[in-house]
GUMISE-65346 format. One line per field, with one value per residue (C-alpha): residue number from 1; x negated, y, z negated. Coordinates in nm, 2 decimals, padded with zeros to 4 digits. Layout:
# residues N
pos	[NUM; ...];
xx	[X; ...];
yy	[Y; ...];
zz	[Z; ...];
# end
This chain:
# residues 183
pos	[1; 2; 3; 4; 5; 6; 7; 8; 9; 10; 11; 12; 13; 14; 15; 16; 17; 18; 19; 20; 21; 22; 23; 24; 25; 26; 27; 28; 29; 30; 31; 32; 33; 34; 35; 36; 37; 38; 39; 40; 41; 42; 43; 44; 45; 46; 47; 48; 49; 50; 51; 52; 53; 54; 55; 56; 57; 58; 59; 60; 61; 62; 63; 64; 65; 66; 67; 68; 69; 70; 71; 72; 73; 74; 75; 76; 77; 78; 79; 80; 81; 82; 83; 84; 85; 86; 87; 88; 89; 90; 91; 92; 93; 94; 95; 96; 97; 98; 99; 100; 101; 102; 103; 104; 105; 106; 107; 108; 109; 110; 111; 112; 113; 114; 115; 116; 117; 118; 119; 120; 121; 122; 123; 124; 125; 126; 127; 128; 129; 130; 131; 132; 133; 134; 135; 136; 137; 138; 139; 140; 141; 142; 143; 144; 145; 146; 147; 148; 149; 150; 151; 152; 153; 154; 155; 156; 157; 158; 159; 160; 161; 162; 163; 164; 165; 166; 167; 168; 169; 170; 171; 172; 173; 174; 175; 176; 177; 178; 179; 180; 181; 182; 183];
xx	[-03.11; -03.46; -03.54; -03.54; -03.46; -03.61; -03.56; -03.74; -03.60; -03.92; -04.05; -04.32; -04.40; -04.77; -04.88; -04.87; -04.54; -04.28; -04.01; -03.67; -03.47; -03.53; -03.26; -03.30; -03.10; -03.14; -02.99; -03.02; -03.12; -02.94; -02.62; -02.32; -02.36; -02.14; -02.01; -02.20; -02.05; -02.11; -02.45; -02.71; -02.85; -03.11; -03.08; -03.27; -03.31; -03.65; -03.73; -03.99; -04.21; -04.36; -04.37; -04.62; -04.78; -04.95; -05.07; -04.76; -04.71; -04.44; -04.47; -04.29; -04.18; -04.02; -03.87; -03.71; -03.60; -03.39; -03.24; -03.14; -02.91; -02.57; -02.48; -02.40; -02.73; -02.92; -02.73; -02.82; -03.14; -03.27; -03.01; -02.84; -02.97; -02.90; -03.33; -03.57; -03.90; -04.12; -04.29; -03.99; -03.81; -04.10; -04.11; -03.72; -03.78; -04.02; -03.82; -03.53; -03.75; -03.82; -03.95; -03.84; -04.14; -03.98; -03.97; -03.86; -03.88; -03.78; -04.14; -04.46; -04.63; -04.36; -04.15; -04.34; -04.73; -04.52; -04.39; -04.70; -04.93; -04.64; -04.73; -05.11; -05.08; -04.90; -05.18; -04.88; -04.90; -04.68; -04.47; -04.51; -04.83; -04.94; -04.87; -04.45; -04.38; -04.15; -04.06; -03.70; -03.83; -04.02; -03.71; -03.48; -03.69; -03.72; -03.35; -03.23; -03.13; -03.05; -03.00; -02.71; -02.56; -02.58; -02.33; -02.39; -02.23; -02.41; -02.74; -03.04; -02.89; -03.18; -02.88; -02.66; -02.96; -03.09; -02.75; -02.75; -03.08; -02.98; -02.72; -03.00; -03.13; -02.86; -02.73; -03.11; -03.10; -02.79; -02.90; -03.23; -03.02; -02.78; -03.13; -03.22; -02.95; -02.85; -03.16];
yy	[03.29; 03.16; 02.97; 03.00; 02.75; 02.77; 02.62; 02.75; 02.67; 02.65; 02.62; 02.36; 02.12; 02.26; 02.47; 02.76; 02.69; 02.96; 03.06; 03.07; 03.14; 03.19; 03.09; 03.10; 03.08; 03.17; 02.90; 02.76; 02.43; 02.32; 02.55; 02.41; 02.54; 02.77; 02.76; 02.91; 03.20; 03.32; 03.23; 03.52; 03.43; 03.58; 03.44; 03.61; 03.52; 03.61; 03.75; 03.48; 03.67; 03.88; 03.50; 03.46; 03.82; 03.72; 03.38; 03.14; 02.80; 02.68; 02.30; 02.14; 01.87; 02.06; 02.23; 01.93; 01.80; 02.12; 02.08; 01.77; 01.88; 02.02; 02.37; 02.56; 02.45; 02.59; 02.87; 02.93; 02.87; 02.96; 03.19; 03.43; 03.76; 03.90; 03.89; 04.12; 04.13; 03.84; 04.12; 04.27; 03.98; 03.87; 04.18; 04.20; 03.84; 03.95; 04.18; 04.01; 03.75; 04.03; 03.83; 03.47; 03.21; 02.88; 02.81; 02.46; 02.31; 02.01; 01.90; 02.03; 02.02; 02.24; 02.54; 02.69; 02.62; 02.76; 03.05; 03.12; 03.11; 03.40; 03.65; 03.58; 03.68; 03.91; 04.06; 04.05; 03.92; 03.52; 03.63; 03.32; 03.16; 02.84; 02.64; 02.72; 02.56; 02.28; 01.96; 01.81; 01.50; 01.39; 01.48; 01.27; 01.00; 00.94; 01.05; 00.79; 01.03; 00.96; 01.26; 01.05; 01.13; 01.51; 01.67; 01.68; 01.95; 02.25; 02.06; 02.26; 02.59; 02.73; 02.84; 02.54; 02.30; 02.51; 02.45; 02.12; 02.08; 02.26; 02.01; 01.72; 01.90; 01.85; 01.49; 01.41; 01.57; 01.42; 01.03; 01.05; 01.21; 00.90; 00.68; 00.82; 00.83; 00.47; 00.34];
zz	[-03.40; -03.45; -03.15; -02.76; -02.48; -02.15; -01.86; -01.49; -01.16; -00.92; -00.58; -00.70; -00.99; -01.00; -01.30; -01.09; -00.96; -00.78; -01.00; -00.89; -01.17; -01.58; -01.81; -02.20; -02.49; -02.84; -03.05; -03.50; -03.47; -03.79; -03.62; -03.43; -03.06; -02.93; -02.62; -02.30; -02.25; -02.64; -02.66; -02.67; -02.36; -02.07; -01.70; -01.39; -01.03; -00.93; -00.60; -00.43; -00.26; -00.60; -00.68; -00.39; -00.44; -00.76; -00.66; -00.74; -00.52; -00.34; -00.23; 00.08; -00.17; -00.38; -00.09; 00.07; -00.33; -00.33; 00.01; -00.14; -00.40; -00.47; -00.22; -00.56; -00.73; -00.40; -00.36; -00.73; -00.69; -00.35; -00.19; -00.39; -00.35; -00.67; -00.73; -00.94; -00.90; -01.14; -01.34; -01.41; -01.55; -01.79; -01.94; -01.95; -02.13; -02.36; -02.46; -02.52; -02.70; -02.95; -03.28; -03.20; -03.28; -03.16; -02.79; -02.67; -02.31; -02.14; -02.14; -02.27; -01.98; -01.67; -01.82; -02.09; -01.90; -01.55; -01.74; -01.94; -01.60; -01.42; -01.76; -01.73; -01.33; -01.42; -01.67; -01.90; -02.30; -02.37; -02.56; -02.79; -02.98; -02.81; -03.10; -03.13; -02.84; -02.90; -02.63; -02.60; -02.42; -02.74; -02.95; -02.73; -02.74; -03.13; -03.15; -02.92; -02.65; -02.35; -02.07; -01.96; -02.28; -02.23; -02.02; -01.65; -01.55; -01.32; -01.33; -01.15; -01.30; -01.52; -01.79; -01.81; -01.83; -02.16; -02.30; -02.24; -02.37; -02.73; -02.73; -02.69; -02.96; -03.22; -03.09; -03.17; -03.51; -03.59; -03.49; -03.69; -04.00; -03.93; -03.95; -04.26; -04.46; -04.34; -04.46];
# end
């Protein structure tokens, strides 16, 4: 696989936001998707207070959003207690990164800036060079993608939303193929 997926759970929408949960994915964009569950994958609830330790914010916004939504996407998010601390899941993630270049987000300005901000308070090394970071929104947008055409299943779980997001990926890729062989 030559490419990662992220997608952060958070306590804030601020560049130095809390982070609830990691999920990633390492997906071929010109490769069908498989399933979830055969996907090489990396998912960690973080523990929030090494969040708040080294300087990350939690916002009473974001805090009533996530009282807001579904009891399994909370419970997911905010009250399992299956945590590790946020050090030790960025260099559990780094490591599982290994030698991929790509990374794509859901956005170029939330998941990989939040993530990037945790390993620089961390005093630890991004795993990635600024300039392979990838955006889905953009993507979706000049491959006539809707989200609504995505599936909508577990939304707010840092794992199924990077699935769904490789599958934006490839609905996209597939539409502007359409648009050029059309022509």
């Amino acid at each position: 696989m030559t490419e990662v997926m992220i997608d952060l759970e958070t306590l804030s929408t601020s560049s130095m936001a809390a982070i609830l949960t990691i999920g990633a994915i390492k997906f071929t964009r010109d490769k069908s998707i498989p399933t979830l569950d055969k996907c090489d994958s990396f998912y960690r609830r973080i523990d929030l207070y090494s969040c708040k330790t080294i300087g990350l914010e939690c916002s009473d916004q974001t805090i009533k959003w996530w009282n807001n939504q579904s009891s399994e996407a909370k419970y997911e998010a905010l009250e399992n207690p299956d945590r590790i601390l946020i050090k030790k899941a960025l260099i559990e993630f780094s490591e599982w990164f290994g030698n991929t270049k790509i990374i794509w987000s859901h956005g170029d300005d939330f998941d990989c800036v939040i993530l990037g901000n945790a390993f620089s308070q961390c005093g630890l090394t991004v795993p990635w060079k600024f300039w392979n970071t990838r955006d889905t929104r953009t993507l979706y947008d000049i491959g006539n993608i809707k989200m609504s055409d995505l599936p909508q299943d577990n939304a707010h779980h840092a794992l199924h939303d990077c699935h769904r997001q490789i599958i934006g990926i490839h609905k996209s890729l597939e539409n502007l193929k359409n648009i050029y062989v059309n022509k």
